[in-house]
C-alpha positions as CSV (number, residue, x, y, z in Angstrom):
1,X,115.6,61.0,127.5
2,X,115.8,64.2,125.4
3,X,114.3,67.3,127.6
4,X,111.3,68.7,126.2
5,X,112.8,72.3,124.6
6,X,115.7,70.1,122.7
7,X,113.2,67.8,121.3
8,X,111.0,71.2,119.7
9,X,113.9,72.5,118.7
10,X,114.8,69.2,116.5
11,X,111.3,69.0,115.2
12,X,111.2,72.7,114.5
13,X,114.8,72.9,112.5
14,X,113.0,70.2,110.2
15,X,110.3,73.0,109.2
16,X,110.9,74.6,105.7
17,X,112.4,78.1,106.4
18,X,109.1,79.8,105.2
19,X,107.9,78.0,108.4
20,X,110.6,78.4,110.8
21,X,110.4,82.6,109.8
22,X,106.7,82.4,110.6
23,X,107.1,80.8,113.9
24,X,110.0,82.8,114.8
25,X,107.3,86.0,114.4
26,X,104.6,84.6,116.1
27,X,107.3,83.7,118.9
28,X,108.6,87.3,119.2
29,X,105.2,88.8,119.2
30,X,104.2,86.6,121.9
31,X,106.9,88.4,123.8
32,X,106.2,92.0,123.1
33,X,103.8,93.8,126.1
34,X,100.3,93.8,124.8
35,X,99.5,96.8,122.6
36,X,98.9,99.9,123.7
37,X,95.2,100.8,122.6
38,X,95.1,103.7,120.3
39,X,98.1,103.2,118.7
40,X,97.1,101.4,115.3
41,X,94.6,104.1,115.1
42,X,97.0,107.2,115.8
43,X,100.0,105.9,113.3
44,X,97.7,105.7,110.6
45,X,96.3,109.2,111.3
46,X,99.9,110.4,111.6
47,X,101.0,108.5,108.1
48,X,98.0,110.4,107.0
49,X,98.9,113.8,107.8
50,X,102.5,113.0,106.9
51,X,101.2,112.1,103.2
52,X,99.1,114.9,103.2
53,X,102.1,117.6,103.9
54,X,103.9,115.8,101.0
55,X,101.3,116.3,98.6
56,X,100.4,119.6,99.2
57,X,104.3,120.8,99.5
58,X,104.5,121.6,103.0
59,X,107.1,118.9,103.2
60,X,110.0,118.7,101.6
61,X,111.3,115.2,100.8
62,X,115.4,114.1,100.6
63,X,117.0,111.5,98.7
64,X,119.1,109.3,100.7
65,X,122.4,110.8,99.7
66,X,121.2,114.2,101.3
67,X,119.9,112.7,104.5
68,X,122.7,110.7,105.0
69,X,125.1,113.7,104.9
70,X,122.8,115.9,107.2
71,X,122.8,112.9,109.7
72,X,126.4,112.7,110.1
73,X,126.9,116.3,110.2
74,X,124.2,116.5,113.1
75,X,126.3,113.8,115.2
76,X,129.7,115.1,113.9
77,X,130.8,112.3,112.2
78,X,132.0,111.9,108.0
C-alpha cells in the first residue's frame, strides 16, 4: 500500500503546471515564520520615499551596465 506522501505526490504531478506553481507557493509560504507586523506598512513607506528622491533628483538612477561594473569593482572582481 502506497504511503500517504507518495500517493499526493502522484495526484499532485497530474495538476496542470499553473496548478502545481500555485501550490508550490502556498507550500513555501506555509513554511516562512509568520510576518513580522509592520513590515507591509514600512516597505511601502520606504518604496515611497525611494520614488520620491527619484522624482525630485535627489537620486540618481544607473543603467545596468553601470551598476554591474561598480559591483564588481567594489568586490574586486572583472
Amino acid at each position: 500500500m502506497p504511503r500517504p506522501l507518495e500517493q499526493l505526490r502522484s495526484q499532485v504531478l497530474t495538476l496542470s503546471e499553473q496548478d502545481r506553481a500555485e501550490l508550490a507557493h502556498d507550500l513555501l509560504q506555509s513554511l516562512d515564520a509568520p510576518a513580522d507586523e509592520g513590515v507591509e506598512e514600512a516597505w511601502e513607506l520606504e518604496l515611497l520615499r525611494r520614488v520620491k528622491q527619484i522624482d525630485s533628483g535627489q537620486a540618481k538612477l544607473l543603467d545596468r551596465a553601470e551598476f554591474k561594473q561598480r559591483m564588481h569593482a567594489s568586490i574586486g572582481t572583472q
